[in-house]
Structures are given as structure tokens and as C-alpha cells.
C-alpha positions in Angstrom: -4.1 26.7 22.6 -2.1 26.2 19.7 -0.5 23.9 18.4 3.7 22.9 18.9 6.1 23.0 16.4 8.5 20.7 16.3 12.1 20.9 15.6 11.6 18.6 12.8 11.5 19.9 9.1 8.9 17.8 6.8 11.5 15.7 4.3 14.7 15.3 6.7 15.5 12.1 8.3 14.6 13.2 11.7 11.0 14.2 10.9 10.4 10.6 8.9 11.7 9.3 12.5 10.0 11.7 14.6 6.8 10.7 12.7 7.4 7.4 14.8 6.8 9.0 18.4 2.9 10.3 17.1 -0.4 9.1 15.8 -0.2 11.7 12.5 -2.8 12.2 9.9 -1.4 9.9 7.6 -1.6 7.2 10.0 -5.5 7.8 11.6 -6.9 6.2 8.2 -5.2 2.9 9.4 -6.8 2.8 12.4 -10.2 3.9 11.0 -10.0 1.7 8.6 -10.4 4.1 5.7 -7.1 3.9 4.2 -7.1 2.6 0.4 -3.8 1.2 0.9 -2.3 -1.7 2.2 -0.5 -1.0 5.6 -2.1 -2.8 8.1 -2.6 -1.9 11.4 0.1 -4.6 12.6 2.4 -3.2 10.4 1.6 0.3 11.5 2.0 -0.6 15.3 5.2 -2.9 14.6 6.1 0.8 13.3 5.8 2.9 16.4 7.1 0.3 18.4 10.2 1.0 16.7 10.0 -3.2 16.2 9.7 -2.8 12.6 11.6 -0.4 9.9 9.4 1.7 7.6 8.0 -1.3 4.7 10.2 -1.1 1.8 8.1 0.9 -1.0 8.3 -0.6 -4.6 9.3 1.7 -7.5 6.1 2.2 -9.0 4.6 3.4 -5.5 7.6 5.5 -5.1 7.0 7.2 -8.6 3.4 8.0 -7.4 4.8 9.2 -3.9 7.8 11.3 -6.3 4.6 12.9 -8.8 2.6 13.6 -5.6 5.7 15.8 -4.4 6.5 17.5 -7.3 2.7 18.6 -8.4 2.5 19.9 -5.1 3.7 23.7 -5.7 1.2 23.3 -9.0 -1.9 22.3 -7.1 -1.1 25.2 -4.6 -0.9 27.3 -7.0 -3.8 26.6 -8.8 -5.6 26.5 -5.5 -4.5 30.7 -5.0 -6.1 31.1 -8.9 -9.5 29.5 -7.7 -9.7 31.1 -4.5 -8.2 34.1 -4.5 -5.9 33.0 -1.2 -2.3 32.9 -0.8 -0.7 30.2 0.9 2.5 29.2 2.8 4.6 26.4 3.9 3.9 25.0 7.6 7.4 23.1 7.3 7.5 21.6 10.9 6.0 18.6 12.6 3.3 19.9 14.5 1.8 18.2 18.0 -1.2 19.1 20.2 -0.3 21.2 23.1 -1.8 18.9 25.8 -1.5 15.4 24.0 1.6 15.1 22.8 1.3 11.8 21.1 -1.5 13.6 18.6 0.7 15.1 15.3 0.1 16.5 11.9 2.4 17.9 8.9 0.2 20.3 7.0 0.6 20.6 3.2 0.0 24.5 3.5 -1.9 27.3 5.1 -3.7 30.4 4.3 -1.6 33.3 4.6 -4.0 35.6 5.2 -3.4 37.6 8.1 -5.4 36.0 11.4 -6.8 33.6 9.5 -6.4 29.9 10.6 -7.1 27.3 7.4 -5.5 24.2 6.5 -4.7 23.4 2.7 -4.3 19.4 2.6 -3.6 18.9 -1.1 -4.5 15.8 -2.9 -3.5 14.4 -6.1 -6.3 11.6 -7.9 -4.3 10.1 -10.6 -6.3 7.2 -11.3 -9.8 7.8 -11.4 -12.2 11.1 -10.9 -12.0 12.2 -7.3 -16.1 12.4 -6.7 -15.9 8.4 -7.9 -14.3 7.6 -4.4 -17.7 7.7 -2.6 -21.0 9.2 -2.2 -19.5 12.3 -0.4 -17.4 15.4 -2.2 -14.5 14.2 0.3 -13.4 10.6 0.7 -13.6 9.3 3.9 -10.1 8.4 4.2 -9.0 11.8 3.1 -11.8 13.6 5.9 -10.3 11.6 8.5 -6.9 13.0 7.9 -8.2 16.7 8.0 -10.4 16.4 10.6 -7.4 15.1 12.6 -5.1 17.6 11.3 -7.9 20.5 12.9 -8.2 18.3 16.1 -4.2 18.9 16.5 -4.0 22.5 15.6 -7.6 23.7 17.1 -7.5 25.8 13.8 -11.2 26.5 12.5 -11.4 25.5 8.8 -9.2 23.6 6.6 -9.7 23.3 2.7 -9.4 20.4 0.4 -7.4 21.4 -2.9 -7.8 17.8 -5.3 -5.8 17.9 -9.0 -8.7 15.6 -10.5 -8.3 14.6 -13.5 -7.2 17.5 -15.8 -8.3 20.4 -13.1 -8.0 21.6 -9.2 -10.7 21.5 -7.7 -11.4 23.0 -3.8 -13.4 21.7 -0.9 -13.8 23.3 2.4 -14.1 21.1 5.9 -15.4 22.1 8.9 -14.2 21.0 12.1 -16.7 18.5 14.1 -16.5 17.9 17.8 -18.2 14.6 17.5 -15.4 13.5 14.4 -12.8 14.9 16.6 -13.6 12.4 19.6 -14.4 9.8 17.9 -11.0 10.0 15.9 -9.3 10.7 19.7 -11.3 7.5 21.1 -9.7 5.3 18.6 -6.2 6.8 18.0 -6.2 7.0 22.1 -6.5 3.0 22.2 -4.3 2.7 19.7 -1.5 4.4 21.7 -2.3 2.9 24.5 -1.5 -0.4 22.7 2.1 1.3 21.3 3.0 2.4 24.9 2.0 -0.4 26.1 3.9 -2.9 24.0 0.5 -4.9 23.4 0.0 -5.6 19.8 -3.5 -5.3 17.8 -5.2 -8.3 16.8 -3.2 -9.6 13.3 -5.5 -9.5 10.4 -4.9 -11.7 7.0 -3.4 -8.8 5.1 -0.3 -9.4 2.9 1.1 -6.2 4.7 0.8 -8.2 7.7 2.2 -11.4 6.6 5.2 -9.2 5.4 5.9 -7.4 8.4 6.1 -10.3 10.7 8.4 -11.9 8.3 10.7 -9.1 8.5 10.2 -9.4 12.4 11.4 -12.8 12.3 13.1 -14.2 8.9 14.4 -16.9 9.8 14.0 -20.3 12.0 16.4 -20.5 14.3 14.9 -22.1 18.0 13.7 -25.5 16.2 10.2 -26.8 17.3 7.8 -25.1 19.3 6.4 -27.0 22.0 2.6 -27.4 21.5 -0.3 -26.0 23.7 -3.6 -24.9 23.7 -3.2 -21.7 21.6 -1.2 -23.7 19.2 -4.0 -25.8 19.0 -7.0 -23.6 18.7 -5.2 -21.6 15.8 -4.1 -24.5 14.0 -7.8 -26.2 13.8 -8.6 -23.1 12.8 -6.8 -22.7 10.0 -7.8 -26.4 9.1 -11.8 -25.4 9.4 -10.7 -21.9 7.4 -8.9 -23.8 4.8 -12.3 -26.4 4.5 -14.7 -23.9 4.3 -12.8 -22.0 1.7 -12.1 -24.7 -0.3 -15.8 -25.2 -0.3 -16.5 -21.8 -1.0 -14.1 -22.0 -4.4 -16.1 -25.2 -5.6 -19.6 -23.5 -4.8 -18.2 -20.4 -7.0 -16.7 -22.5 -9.6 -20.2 -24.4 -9.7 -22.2 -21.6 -9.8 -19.7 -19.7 -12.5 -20.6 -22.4 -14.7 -24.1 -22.3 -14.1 -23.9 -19.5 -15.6 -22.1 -19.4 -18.2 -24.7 -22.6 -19.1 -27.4 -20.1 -18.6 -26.2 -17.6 -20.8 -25.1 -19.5 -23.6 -24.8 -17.1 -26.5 -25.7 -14.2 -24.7 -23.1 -11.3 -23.8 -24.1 -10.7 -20.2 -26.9 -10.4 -18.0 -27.9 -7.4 -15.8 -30.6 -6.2 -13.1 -30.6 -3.2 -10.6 -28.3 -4.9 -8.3 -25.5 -7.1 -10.6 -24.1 -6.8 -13.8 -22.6 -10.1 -15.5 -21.1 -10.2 -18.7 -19.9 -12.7 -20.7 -18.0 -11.6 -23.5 -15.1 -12.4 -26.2 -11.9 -10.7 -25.5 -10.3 -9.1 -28.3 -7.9 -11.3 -30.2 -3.9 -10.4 -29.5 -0.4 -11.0 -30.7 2.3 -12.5 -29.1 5.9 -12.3 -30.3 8.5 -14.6 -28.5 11.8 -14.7 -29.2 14.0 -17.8 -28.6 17.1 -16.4 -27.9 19.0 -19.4 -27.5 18.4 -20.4 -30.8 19.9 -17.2 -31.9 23.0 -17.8 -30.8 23.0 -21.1 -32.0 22.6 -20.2 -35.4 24.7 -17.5 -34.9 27.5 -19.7 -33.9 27.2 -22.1 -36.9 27.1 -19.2 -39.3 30.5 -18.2 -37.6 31.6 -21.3 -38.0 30.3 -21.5 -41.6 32.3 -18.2 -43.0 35.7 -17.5 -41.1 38.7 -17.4 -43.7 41.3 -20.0 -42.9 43.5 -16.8 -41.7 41.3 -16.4 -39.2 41.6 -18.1 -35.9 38.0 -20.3 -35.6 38.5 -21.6 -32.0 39.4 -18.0 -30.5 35.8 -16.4 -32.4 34.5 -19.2 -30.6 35.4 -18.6 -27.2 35.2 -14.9 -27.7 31.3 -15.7 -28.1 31.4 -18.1 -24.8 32.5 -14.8 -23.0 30.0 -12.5 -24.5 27.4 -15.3 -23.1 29.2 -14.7 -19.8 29.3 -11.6 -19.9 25.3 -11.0 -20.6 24.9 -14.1 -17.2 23.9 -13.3 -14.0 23.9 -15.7 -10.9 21.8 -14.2 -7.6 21.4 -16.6 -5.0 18.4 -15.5 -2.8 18.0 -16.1 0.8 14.9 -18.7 1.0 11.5 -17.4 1.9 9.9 -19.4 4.8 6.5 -20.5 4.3 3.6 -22.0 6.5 2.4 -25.0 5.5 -0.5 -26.4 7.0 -0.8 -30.3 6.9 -3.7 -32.1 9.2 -4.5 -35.7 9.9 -7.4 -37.1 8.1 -9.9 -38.2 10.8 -11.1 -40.9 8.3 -7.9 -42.4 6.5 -5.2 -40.7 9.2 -3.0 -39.2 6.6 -1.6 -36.0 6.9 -3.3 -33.7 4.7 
């Protein structure tokens, strides 16, 4: 059975909302665990709960999002050099035919006649693509196609990576044992969306954020305490002890170190690599712009002609000041902090 195409085009408003009603392939790294970003699974669940908006993206992730868009038609086209294989657009949301909640977008596909491949095209701006892990194919990035072939039932899908300063191509196979393993987790996952039941919170800052945006403000006074209050509370306390403790025991055995080596650069074995060397030296210019306009004031003051009205130069300056002044008043950020009761002395702490 194939798969269904949406009525969703990849880039309009309603797909990025439609997106919310399925587990796609961007989203199954998340619940792996594979993803190298920061979405958490909170955040992804707060998501398709429809609790949540989409996180805000910064500017410099944006650009990266913008790059990977634009080098798209590139890659794909470098892809058809390598391999001798036209390709086309797949421009709607696709979902399984049986399990609806199960979606892809694909990049591209072959357009060879009868033949069913995927083209997921990657873009590895930072670093060389094989550095990602011990395999040709990062995890993160197999998970995504491996869903992608559990969705369509197609037989093949093909990896096209701009790494570095070439393409280069790597073909997946589809595995039954991936494909339920990716279904077993996703499946609980959706269960938990449907459900209203959130995932256990991790300590992520994605996390943090989210539930801030859930609720930004306090507004219902104190809560009344109880046992759950309780047992998370001491356990922040014996978290906060025991990584206080851990910091010192670093910070100790840093300096142990750094005794050890003495004049040494570093230090290194089969299984660590320490090095302790001298930065290069670097200049810092700082300009002290007030003082600027202060001697730029008392020069005014210093040189205007009689004829020339002194206290209206003056003020003109005041509004250039104004002009280049900004006031933003910011909505206050609430913040959790912990204080306990010293067994010993009884202070809060």
C-alpha cells in the first residue's frame, strides 16, 4: 500500500501546522534520542499537543535553516551528476495508509520510471560528514530515512550529503527490525500526545523554555505543599549538594594537575588528552564613548564665534544624545530559587 498524500504543500502555513497532527521524520530523532539539537521531547510533545507554539528560532539558526533551503536544488543536482538519476519534487505531506499519525516530507525522489527511492538531502556545514560517528550515515540522519521508508513502504532511499567542498551519496536499505523499533517508540509517544499525558521532563534548557512559555507568569500565589512538592524539592537540595561537591572535586583535581604538569604543555595516553598550554596573546580596543562627547562638547564650547548661538549648539547635541537613546522595558523573567533550612544552624540556605 502506498503511501497518502496530503493536501498540504511543504513550505505553506498549513503543512508547518499539519506537521502538528503526525510523528514526521524530523521529529523521530527526538524520541530516539539521536537528534544533535536541542528540542526536547517536552518541548516536542507540548508541540503536538497544540499546548505550545513552534520555539522561536534565533537568527543564526534561521540562517542555517535559510542556507539548507537554498543549497537544496544544488545538492540535487549534483546528486543527478554522481549518479546518473533524475529526480523530482514529492511536494506534499505524506502519511502511512493504515497509521495515520506516521508522516514524512521527502526532499526528492527518483524519477525513474517504476522506481521507488527516496533522496533525503543533507547539508554538513560544520565539520566532515564521516566525523559524526563510526558509521557512513549518522544515526540521527538513519533514523529519519528509515522512518521516511516505513511511511511510504518504498524499497530504497539515498543519502545525498554537501560535505565539505563536495556531494557525496549513500544508499539505505529499509530494515524490518529499524522500522519496528522506530514504530514501538514513536507509537508510545502518540499514545502520550492523544492521551494528554506528558513525558517525563528532562533538565534541558529547551525544556526549561517551553514550560516558561506554558506559564509566564505567577498569578495563583502560593501552592499549597504535599508530598510531591516535597520529594522534588529535597531533591533538588541533594542534586544541588552533590553537584556542588562534584565542582570542588573538579576544581581540586584541575589543579592537581596543573601542579603535576608544571612546565609541561599537556599530557596524553590512549584514552585522554590534557593539554596545558599558553594562549596566544590578543588586542583589545575599547572605546569610551562618553568621553567622546565630553570632549567633544568642550571643544564646541571652546571655538563658536560670538555670532554664533552657544546654548542652541548645545542643546542641539543633548538631542543627538536622544536621538541615538533607547529605553525597552522588559517583562521580568521568573526564576526558581531554591533555598533550604540548614539542619545544623536552621538558616535558610
Amino acid at each position: 500500500m502506498s503511501a497518502v498524500a496530503t493536501a498540504h504543500v511543504q513550505g505553506t502555513p498549513a503543512w508547518v501546522d499539519a506537521r502538528r497532527d503526525v510523528v514526521g521524520s524530523s521529529d523521530i530523532p527526538i524520541i530516539t534520542g539521536s537528534s544533535p539539537y536541542h528540542t526536547s521531547l517536552f518541548t516536542l510533545w507540548a508541540l503536538k499537543t497544540r499546548l505550545a507554539p513552534p520555539e522561536p528560532v534565533d537568527d543564526d539558526t534561521q540562517e542555517l535553516f535559510d542556507l539548507g533551503h537554498a543549497l537544496e536544488p544544488v545538492i540535487a543536482a549534483r546528486y543527478t551528476a554522481v549518479t546518473g538519476r533524475e529526480v523530482r519534487r514529492r511536494r506534499y505531506l505524506l502519511t502511512h495508509p493504515a497509521e495515520r499519525w506516521m508522516g514524512a516530507s521527502l526532499d526528492r525522489v527518483s524519477a525513474r520510471r517504476g522506481e521507488r527511492r527516496i533522496i533525503e538531502i543533507k547539508w554538513s556545514p560544520n565539520r566532515r560528514w564521516a566525523l559524526d560517528g563510526p558509521e557512513p550515515v549518522p544515526h540521527h540522519v538513519q533514523d529519519q530515512v528509515q522512518w521516511q521508508l516505513a511511511v511510504t513502504g518504498w524499497d530504497v532511499a539515498d543519502v545525498a550529503v554537501l560535505a565539505g567542498s563536495h556531494v557525496e551519496v549513500y544508499e539505505v536499505g529499509p530494515s524490518d527490525a529499524y522500522q519496528a523499533d522506530l514504530r514501538y517508540l514513536a507509537r508510545h509517544f502518540w499514545d502520550l500526545v492523544e492521551h494528554g499525558e506528558r513525558p517525563t521532563v528532562d533538565g534541558s534548557e529547551s525544556t526549561r523554555s517551553t514550560i516558561t512559555r506554558l506559564h509566564p507568569r505567577d498569578t495563583l500565589g502560593m501552592l499549597e505543599p504535599s508530598a510531591e512538592t516535597a520529594a522534588i524539592a529535597y531533591g533538588i537540595r541533594d542534586a544541588s549538594g552533590a553537584l556542588k561537591a562534584a565542582k570542588e572535586e573538579d576544581g581540586r583535581l584541575r589543579n592537581e594537575m596543573r601542579l603535576l604538569l608544571a612546565e609541561h604543555s599537556g599530557v596524553e595516553d590512549a584514552d585522554y588528552r590534557i593539554h596545558y598550554r599558553r594562549s596566544a596573546d590578543s588586542t583589545v580596543v575599547t572605546t569610551d564613548w562618553q568621553a567622546v562627547v565630553t570632549d567633544l562638547r568642550r571643544l564646541v564650547s571652546g571655538v563658536v564665534s560670538e555670532a554664533v548661538d552657544r546654548v542652541e549648539v548645545l542643546r542641539t547635541l543633548d538631542a543627538i544624545e536622544e536621538d541615538h537613546t533607547t529605553t525597552e522595558v522588559r517583562e521580568g523573567r521568573r526564576a526558581l530559587l531554591p533555598k533550604f533550612r540548614d539542619a545544623d544552624s536552621s538558616k535558610w540556605v
